[in-house]
C-alpha positions as CSV (number, residue, x, y, z in Angstrom):
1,X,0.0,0.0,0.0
2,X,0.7,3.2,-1.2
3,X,1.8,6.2,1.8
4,X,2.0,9.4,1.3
5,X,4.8,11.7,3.5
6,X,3.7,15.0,2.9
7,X,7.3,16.7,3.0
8,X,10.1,18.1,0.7
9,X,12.4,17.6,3.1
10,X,14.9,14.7,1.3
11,X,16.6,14.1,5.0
12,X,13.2,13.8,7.0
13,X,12.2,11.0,3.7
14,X,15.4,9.2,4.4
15,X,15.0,8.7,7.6
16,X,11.3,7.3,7.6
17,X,11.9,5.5,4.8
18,X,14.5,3.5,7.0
19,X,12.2,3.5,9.8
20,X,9.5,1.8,7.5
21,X,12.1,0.1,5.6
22,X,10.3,-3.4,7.7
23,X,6.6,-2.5,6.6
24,X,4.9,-3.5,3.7
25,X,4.3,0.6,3.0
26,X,5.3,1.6,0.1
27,X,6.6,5.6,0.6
28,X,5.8,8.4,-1.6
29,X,7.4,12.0,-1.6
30,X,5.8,15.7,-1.5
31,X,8.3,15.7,-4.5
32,X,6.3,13.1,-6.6
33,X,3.4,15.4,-6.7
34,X,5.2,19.0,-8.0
35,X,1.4,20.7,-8.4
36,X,0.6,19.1,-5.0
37,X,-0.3,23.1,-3.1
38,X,2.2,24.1,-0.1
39,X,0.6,24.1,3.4
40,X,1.6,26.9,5.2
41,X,2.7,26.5,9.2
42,X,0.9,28.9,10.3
43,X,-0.6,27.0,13.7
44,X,0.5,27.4,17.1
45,X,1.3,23.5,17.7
46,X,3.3,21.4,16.2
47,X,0.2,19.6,15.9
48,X,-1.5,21.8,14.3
49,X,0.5,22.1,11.4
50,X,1.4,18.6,11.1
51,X,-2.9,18.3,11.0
52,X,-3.2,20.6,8.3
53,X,-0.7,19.2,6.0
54,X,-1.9,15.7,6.3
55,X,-5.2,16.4,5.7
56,X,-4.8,18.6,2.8
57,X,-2.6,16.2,0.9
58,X,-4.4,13.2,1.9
59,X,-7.7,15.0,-0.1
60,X,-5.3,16.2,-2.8
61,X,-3.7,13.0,-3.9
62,X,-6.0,10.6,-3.0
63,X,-3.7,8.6,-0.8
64,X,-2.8,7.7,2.9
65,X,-0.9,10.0,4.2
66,X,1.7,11.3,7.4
67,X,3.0,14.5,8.2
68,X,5.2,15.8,10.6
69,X,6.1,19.0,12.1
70,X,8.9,18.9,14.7
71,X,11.4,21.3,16.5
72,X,13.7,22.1,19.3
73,X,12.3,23.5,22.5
74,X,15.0,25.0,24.7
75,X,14.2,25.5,28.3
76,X,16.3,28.6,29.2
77,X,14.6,30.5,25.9
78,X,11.4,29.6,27.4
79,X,10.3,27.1,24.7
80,X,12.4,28.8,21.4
81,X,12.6,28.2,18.8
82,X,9.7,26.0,19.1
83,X,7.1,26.0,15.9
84,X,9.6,28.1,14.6
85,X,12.5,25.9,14.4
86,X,13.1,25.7,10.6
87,X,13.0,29.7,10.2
88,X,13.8,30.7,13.7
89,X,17.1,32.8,11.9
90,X,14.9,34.1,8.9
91,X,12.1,32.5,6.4
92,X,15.0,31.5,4.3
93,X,17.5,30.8,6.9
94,X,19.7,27.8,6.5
95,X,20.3,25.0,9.2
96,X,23.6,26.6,10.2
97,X,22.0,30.5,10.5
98,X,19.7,28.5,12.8
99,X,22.3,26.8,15.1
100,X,24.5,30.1,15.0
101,X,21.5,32.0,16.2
102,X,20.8,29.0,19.1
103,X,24.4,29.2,20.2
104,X,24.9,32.6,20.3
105,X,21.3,33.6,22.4
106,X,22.6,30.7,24.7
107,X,26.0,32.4,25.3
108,X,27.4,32.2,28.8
109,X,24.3,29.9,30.3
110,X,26.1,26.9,32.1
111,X,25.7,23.9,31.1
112,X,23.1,22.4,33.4
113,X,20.9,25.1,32.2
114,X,21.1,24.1,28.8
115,X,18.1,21.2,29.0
116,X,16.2,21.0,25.8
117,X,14.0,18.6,23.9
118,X,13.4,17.7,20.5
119,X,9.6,17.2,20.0
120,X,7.8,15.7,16.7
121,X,4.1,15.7,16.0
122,X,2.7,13.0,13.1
123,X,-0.8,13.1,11.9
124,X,-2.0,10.3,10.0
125,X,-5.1,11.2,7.2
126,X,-6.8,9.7,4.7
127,X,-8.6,11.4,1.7
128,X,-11.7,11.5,3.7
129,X,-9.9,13.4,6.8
130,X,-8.2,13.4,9.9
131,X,-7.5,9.7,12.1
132,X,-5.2,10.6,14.6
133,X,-1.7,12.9,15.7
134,X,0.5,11.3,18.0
135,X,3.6,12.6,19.3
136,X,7.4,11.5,20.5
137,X,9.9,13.7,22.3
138,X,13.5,13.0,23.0
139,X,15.1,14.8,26.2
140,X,18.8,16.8,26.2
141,X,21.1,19.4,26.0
142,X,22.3,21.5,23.6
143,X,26.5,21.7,23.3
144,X,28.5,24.5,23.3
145,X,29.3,24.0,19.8
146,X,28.2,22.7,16.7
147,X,29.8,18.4,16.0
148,X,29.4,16.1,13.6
149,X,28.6,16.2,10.0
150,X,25.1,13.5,10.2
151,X,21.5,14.5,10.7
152,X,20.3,17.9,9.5
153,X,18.5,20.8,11.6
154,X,19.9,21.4,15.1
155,X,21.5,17.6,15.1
156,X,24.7,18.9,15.4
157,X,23.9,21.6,18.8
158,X,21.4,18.4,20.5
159,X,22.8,15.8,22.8
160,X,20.2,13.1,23.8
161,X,20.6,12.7,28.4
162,X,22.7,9.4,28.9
163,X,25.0,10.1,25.6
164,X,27.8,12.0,25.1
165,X,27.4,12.8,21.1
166,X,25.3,15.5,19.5
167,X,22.5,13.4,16.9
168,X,25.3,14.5,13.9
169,X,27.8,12.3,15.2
170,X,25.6,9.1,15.6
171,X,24.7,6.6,12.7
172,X,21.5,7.3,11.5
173,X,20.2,3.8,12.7
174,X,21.3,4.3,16.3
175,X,19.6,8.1,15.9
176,X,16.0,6.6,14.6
177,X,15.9,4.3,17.7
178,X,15.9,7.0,20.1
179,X,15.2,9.9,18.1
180,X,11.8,12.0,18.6
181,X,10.8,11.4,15.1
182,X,11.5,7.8,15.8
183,X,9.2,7.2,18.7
184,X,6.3,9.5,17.3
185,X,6.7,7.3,14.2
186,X,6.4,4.6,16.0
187,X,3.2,5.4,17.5
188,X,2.0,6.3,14.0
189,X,3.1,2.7,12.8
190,X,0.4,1.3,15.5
191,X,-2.4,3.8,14.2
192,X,-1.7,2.7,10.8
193,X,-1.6,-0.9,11.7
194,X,-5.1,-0.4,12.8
195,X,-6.6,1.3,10.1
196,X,-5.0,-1.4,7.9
197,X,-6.9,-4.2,9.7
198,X,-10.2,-2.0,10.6
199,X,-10.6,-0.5,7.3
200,X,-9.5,-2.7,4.3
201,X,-9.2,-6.1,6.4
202,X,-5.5,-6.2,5.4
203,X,-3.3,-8.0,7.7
204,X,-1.0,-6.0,10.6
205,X,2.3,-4.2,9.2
206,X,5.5,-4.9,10.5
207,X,6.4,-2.6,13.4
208,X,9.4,-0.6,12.9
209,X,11.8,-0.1,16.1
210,X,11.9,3.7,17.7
211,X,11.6,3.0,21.1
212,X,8.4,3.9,23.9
């Protein structure tokens, strides 16, 4: 079966495609549908505009379909960059304006001050609307420096509690099993799995690892 991930983000693909690489889903691409309309992320969740995406290209293409929205949530910036992770340096800014910015606001605030969490948000839709968000979060730190040259986003600034390397210096395999994206995921695989066996009276998918 056909499943729709409603982004143009190549990195974010790769790295559900690997977590569904076990499952009889078949993934298709924002970028296999050029005329497909862009969904603004305008809400004030990340559910929210994971929810809007989903359901408008579930309706456009006709197919099952996840989105995500996720970010960085830094607990000595009360909550930045938040929703506004992927522009928080400019509507145009690059992943390195957006760790430069990051670093530099977080200048001279110790270490154990430095808590942070990635968060993800994944709504699952069909054509005819809306079955369920569900979300994953990963708990850390963010380093004094940008390391590693894996990942994409703030990777290289996040450290995970109980490791020692930012999410740019670990494999991606070892990142999907304990990343936010990964667990959220996840959680999606089980909704899915229902729908599958509710719906169409198809038999359960493989679960993909992530972690609870």
């Amino acid at each position: 079966m056909e499943l729709l991930v409603a982004t143009r983000n190549r990195n974010k693909v790769r790295e559900i495609e690997a977590l569904l690489a076990d499952t009889a889903l078949k993934v298709r691409s924002y970028r296999d549908f050029p005329t497909a309309p862009e969904v603004p992320e305008t809400g004030q969740t990340f559910a929210d505009n994971a929810t809007a995406k989903a359901v408008t290209l579930a309706a456009y293409t006709g197919l099952l379909t996840i989105a995500d929205d996720s970010g960085l949530e830094v607990d000595a910036l009360d909550g930045r960059p938040g929703v506004m992770s992927a522009r928080y340096a400019g509507p145009n800014a690059t992943d390195a304006e957006n760790n430069e910015k990051l670093l530099a606001e977080l200048e001279g605030v110790a270490e154990p001050q430095r808590t942070a969490r990635f968060r993800c948000a994944i709504a699952i839709a069909t054509p005819e609307g809306l079955i369920d968000v569900v979300e994953g979060a990963c708990e850390g730190r963010i380093a004094a420096e940008p390391r590693g040259n894996e990942g994409f986003g703030y990777d290289p600034v996040f450290v995970k509690d109980d490791m020692v390397k930012t999410f740019a210096e670990l494999p991606l395999e070892i990142k999907n099993r304990v990343s936010h994206r990964g667990r959220a995921l996840e959680r999606a695989l089980m909704v899915l799995e229902d729908y599958l066996m509710t719906r169409h009276n198809r038999p359960p998918t493989s679960r993909a690892g992530g972690g609870a």
